[in-house]
C-alpha positions as CSV (number, residue, x, y, z in Angstrom):
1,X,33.3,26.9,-0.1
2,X,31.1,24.0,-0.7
3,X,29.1,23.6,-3.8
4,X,25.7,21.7,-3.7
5,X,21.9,22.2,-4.4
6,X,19.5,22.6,-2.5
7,X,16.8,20.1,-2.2
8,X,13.8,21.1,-4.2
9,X,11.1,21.7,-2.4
10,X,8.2,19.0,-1.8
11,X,4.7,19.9,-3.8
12,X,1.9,19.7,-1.6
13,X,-1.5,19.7,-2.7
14,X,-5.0,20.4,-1.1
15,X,-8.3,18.8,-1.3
16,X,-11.3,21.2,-1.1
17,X,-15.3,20.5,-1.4
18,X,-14.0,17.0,0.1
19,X,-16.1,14.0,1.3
20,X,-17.9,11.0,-0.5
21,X,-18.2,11.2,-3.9
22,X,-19.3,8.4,-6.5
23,X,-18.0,8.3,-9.8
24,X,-20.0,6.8,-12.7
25,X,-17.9,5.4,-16.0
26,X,-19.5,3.6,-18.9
27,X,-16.1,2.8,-20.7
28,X,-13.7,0.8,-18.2
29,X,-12.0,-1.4,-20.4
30,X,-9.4,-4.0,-18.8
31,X,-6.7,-5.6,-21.5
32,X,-4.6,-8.9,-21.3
33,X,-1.4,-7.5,-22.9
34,X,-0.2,-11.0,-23.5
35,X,-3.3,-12.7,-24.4
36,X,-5.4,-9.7,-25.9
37,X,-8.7,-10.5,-23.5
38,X,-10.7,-7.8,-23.1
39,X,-13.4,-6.8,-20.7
40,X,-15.6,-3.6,-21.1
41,X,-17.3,-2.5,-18.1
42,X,-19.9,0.0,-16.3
43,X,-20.8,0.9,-12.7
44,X,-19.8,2.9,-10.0
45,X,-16.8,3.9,-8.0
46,X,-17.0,5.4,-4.5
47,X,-14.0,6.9,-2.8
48,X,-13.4,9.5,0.3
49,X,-11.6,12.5,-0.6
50,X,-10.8,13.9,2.6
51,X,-10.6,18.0,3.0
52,X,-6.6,19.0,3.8
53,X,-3.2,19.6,2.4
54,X,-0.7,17.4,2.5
55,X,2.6,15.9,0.7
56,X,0.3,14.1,-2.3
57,X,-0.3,10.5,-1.0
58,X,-3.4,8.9,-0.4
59,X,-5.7,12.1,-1.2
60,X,-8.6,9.8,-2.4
61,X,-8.9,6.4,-1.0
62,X,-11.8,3.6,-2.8
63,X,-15.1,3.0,-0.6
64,X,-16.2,0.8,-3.6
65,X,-16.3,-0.6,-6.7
66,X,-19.2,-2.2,-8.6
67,X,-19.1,-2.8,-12.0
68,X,-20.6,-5.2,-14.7
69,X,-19.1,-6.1,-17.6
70,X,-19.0,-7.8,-21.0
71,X,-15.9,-9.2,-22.6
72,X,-14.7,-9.5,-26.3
73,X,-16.7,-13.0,-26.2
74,X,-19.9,-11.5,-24.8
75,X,-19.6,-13.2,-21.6
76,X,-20.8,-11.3,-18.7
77,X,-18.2,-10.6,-16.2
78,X,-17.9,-8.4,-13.2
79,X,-15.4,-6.3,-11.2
80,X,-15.4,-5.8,-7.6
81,X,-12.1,-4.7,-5.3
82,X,-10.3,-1.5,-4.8
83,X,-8.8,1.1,-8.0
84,X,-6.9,2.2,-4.7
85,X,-5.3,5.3,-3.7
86,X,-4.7,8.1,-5.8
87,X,-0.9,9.7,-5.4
88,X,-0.4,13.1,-7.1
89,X,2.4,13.7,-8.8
90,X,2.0,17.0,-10.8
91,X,-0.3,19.9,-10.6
92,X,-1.5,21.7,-13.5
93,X,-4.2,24.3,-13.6
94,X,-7.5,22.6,-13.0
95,X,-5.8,19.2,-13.0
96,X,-3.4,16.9,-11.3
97,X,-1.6,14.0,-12.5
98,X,-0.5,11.3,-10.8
99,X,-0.9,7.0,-10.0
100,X,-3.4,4.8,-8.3
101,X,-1.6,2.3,-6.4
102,X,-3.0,-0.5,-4.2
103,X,-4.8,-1.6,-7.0
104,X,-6.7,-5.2,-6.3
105,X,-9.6,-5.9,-8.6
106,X,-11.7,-9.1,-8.5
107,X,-12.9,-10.1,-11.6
108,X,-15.6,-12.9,-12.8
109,X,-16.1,-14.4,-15.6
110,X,-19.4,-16.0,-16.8
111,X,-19.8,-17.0,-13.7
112,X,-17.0,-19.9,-14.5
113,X,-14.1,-18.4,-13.1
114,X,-12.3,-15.7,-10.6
115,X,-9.2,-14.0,-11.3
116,X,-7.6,-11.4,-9.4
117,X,-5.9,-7.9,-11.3
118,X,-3.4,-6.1,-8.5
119,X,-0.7,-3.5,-8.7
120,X,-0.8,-0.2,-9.9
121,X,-2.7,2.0,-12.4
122,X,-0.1,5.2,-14.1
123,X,-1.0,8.0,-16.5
124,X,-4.2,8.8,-14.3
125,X,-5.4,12.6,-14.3
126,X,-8.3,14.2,-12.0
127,X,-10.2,17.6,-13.7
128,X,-11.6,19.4,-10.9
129,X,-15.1,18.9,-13.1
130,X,-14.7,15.7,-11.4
131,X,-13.7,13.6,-14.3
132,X,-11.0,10.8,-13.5
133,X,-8.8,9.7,-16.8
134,X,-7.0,6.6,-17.1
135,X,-4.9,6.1,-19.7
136,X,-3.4,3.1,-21.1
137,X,0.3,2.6,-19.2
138,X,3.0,1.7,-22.0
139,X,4.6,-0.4,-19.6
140,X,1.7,-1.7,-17.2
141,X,1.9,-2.4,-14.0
142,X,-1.0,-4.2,-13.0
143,X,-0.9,-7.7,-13.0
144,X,-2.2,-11.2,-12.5
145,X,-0.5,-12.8,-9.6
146,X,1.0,-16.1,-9.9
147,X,-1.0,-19.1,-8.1
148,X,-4.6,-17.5,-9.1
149,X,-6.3,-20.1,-10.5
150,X,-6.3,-22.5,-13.8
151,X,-6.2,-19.0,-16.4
152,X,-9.8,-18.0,-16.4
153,X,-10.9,-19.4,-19.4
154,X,-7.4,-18.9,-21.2
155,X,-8.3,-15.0,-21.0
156,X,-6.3,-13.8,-18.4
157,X,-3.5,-15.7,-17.4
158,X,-1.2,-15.9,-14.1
159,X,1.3,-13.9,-14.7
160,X,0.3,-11.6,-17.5
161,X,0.2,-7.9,-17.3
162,X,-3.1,-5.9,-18.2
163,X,-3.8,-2.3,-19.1
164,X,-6.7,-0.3,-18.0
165,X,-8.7,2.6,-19.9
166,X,-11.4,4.5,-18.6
167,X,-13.0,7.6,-17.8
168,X,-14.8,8.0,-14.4
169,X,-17.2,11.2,-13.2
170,X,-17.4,12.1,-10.0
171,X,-20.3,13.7,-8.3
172,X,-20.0,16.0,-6.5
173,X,-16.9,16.9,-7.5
174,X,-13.7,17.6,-5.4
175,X,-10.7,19.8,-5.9
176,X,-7.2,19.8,-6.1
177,X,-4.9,22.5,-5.9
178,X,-1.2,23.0,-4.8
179,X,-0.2,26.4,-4.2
């Protein structure tokens, strides 16, 4: 007699009340871990959140992202590109957990510079109220690729990692179940 496990069965999850949906936030802040930069923004977010069940991946994918910002300094700054796609990884009742990945955010400063922001965002969780959480990652993953440019003002540097923080509503709102 062989002994083994079974392989656990995959969560899936369901979108419901799907479609376009904009998502308004007031508090996006974006952290330089290394240098302690910090840009505080507001705007919109649009995403499609197809209808369907499925194993988790992609269920929302970024239409667009427009925000304007301040940072620490009081420079304006602002934020274009893609928060990405969001990849459930637990359900709870009423809300699912899970990552944003594809992350690729343009950001400028002043005017005076561009930098770019890519990876992925963790510790992300979607209430079916239609609020969107990011919380800071303890160990981010989003980060400034090599090559980008002369450092942005000696704010954000090549190489550095950043952490994001914000809380985005979405109207309408969408759900997300798994069964």
């Amino acid at each position: 007699m062989a002994l083994g496990s079974s392989p656990a069965a995959a969560t899936t999850f369901t979108v419901t009340n799907g479609g376009d949906s904009t998502g308004t936030t007031s508090n996006l802040t974006l952290t330089d871990v290394d240098t302690g930069a910090r840009i505080m923004c507001h705007g919109t977010w649009s995403v499609d959140a197809p209808d369907g069940t499925g194993p988790g991946t992609d269920l929302f994918a970024t239409t667009g992202l427009a925000l304007s910002c301040t940072t620490a300094l009081n420079l304006t700054a602002s934020v274009s590109g893609t928060l990405g796609f969001f990849n459930a990884s637990w359900p709870g009742n009423g809300f699912t957990t899970g990552t944003l990945t594809g992350t690729d955010l343009v950001v400028n400063i002043a005017g005076a510079c561009t930098t770019r922001m890519r990876g992925e965002l963790d510790n992300v969780t979607y209430d079916n109220s239609g609020a969107l959480t990011i919380d800071t990652d303890a160990t981010p993953k989003l980060t400034i690729p090599t090559g980008t440019g002369s450092g942005c003002l000696g704010l954000f540097l090549a190489g550095d990692w950043i952490t994001a923080q914000a809380t985005f509503t979405f109207s309408p709102a969408f759900q997300i179940s798994s069964p």
